[in-house]
C-alpha positions as semicolon CSV with decimal commas, in nm:
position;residue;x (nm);y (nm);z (nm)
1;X;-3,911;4,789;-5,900
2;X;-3,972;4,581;-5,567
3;X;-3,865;4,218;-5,530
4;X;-3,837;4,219;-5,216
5;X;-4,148;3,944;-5,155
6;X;-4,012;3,685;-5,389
7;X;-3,645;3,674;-5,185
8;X;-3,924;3,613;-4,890
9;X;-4,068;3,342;-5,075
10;X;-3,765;3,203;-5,156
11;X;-3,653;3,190;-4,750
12;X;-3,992;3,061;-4,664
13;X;-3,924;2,801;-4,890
14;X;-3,563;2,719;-4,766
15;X;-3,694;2,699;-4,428
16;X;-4,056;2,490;-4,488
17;X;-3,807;2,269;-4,653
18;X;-3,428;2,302;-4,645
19;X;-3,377;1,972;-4,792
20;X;-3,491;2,053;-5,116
21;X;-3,148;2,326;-5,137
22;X;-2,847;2,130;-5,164
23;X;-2,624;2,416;-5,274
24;X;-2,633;2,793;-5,351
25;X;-2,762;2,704;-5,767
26;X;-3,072;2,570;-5,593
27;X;-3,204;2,881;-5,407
28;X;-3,086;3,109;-5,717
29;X;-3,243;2,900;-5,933
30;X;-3,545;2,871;-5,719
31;X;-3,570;3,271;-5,721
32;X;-3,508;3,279;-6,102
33;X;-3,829;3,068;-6,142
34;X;-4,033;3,289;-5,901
35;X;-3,895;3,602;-6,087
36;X;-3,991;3,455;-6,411
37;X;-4,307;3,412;-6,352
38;X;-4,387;3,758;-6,295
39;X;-4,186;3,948;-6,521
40;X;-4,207;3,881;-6,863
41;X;-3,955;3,917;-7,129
42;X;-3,938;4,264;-7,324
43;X;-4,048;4,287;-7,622
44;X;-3,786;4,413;-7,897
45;X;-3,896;4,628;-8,174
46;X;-3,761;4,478;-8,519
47;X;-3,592;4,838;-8,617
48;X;-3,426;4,826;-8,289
49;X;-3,022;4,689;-8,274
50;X;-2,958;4,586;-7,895
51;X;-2,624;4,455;-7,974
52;X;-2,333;4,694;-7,947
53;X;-1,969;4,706;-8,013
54;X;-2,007;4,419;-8,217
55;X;-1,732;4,415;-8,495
56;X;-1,555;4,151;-8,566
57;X;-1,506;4,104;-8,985
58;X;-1,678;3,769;-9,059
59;X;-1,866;3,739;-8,760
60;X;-2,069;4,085;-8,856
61;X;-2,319;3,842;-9,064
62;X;-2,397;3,631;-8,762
63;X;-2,427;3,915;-8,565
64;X;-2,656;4,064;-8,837
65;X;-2,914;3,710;-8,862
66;X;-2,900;3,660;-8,492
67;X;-3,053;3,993;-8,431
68;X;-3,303;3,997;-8,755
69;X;-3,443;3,657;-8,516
70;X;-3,442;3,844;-8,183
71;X;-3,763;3,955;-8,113
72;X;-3,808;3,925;-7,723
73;X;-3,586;3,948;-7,408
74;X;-3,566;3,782;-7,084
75;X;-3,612;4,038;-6,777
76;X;-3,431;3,756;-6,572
77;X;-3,027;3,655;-6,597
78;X;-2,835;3,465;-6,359
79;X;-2,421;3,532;-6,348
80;X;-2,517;3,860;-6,510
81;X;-2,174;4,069;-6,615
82;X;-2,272;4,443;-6,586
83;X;-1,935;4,580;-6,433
84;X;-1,596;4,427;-6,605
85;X;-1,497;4,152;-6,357
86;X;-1,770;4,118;-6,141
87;X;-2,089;3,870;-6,202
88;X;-2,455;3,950;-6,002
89;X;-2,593;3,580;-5,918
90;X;-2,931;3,737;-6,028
91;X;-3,048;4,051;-6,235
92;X;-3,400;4,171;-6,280
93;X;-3,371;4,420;-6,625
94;X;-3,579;4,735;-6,646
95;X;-3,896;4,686;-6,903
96;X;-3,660;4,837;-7,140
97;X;-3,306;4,799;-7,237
98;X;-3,063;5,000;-7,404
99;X;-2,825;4,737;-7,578
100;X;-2,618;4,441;-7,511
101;X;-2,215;4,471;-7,534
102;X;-2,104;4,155;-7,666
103;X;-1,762;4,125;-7,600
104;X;-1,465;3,982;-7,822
105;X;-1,449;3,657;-7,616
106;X;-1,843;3,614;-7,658
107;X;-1,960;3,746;-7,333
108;X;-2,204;3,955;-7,277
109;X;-2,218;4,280;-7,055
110;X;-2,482;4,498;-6,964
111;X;-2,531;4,872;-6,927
112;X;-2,579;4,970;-6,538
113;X;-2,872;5,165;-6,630
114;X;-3,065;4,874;-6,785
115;X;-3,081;4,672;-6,441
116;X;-3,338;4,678;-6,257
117;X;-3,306;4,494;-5,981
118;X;-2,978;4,262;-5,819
119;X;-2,970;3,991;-5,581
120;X;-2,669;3,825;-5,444
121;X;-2,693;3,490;-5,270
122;X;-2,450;3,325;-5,025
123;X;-2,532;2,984;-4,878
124;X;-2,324;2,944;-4,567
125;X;-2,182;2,581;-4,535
126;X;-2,011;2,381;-4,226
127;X;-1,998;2,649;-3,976
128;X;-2,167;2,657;-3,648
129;X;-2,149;3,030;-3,614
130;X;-2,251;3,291;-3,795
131;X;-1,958;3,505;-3,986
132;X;-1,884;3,795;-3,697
133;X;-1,627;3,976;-3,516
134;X;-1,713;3,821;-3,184
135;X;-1,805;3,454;-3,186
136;X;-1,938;3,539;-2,850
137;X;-2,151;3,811;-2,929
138;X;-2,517;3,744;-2,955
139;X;-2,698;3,858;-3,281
140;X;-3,020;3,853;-3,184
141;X;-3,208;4,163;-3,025
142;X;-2,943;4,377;-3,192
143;X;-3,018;4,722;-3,409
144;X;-2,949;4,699;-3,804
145;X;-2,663;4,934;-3,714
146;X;-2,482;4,677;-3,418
147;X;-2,602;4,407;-3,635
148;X;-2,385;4,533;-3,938
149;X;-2,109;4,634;-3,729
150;X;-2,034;4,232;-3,588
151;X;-2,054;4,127;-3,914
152;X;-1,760;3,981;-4,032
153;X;-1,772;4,119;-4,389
154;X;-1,417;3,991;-4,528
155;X;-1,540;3,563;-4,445
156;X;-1,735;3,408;-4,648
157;X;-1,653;3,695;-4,930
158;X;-1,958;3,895;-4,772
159;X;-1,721;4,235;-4,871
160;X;-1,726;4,127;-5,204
161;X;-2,071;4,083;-5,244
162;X;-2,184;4,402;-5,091
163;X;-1,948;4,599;-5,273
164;X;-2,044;4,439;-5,626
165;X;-2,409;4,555;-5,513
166;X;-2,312;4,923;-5,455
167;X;-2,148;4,938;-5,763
168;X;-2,490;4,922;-5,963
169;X;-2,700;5,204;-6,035
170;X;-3,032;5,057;-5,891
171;X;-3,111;5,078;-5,525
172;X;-3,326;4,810;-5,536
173;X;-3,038;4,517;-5,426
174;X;-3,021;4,225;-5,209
175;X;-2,759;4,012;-5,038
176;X;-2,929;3,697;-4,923
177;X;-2,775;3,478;-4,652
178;X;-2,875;3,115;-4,580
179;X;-2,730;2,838;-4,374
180;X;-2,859;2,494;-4,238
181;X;-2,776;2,629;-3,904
182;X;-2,989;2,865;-3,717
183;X;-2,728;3,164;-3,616
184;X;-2,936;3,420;-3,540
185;X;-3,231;3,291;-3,367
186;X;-3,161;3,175;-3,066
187;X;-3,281;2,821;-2,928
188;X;-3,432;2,795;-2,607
189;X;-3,214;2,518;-2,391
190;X;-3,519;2,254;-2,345
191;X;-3,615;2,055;-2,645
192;X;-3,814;2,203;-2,884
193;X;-3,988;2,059;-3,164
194;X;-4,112;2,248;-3,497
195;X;-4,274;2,051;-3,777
196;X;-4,164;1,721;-3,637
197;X;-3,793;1,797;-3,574
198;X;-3,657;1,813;-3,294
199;X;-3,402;2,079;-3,183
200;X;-3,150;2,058;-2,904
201;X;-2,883;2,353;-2,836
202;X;-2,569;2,206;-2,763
């Protein structure tokens, strides 16, 4: 599985227009829409129980009517709980799942093997740097491996993120990092304009 173009499309988006992303829901919702599109939900075969570890005395009947109903599957989930304690901002599930572990509380966690794809979103807010090591180190021009290594992973919960990431099966993740100010690209010192705005570096 290869999402990789629609978290493109999403930053061409954020950057043809940043106004239109207020907060980190917008650009997660945003890819959630362009993901939709595209994948379809599965189709679930009416022998077939996708709910497991689902006991709970009364509540078996329920259990029992909402699945006789269920008869398709969303391939996209935002907040997605696979691993206990840890949400993915958005999951991409395999063309066919294994079951759905509906917990006591009435969550819902996922096996590891069912996801397909994960992306993780973090929208930077009211900082004029980028999170790193060295605020005067420049960023741009640097290898992936420098790159990673200025990084600041522990601001920002970066850490987190990455390590939430690792802990799924799939190799196909992504950690997606936006901010309204341009950190890694560096302005030239004479005014520039692009699409009408004019930049100045301070």
């Amino acid at each position: 599985m290869e999402i990789k173009n629609y978290c493109e499309s999403l930053a061409e988006s954020f950057i043809n227009n940043p106004a239109n992303f207020v907060n980190e829901s917008d650009l997660v919702m945003n890819l959630a829409y362009l993901l939709r599109e595209n994948f379809k939900p599965i189709k679930i075969p009416s022998n077939k129980s996708i709910f497991e570890n689902y006991s709970f005395g009364y509540k078996d009947g329920y259990r029992k009517k909402i699945e006789e109903k269920i008869t398709e599957f969303d391939r996209i989930h935002l907040e997605t709980s696979v691993n206990k304690g840890e949400r993915i901002d958005t999951v991409v599930f395999k063309e066919d799942i294994d079951s759905i572990n509906w917990i006591k509380n009435g969550s819902k966690r996922f096996n590891n093997t069912d996801v397909g794809a994960a992306v993780e979103v973090k929208f930077i807010k009211n900082k004029r740097y980028f999170p790193k090591n060295n605020h005067n180190t420049e960023l741009d021009g640097l290898n992936i491996d420098d790159f990673i290594d200025e990084i600041d992973l522990e601001e920002n919960k970066i850490k987190g993120d990455i390590e939430e990431l690792n802990d799924l099966e799939t190799e196909d993740v992504y950690l997606l990092i936006f901010s309204n100010n341009d950190y890694i690209i560096k302005v030239i010192k004479e005014k520039v304009t692009t699409n009408g705005i004019t930049f100045t570096e301070n």
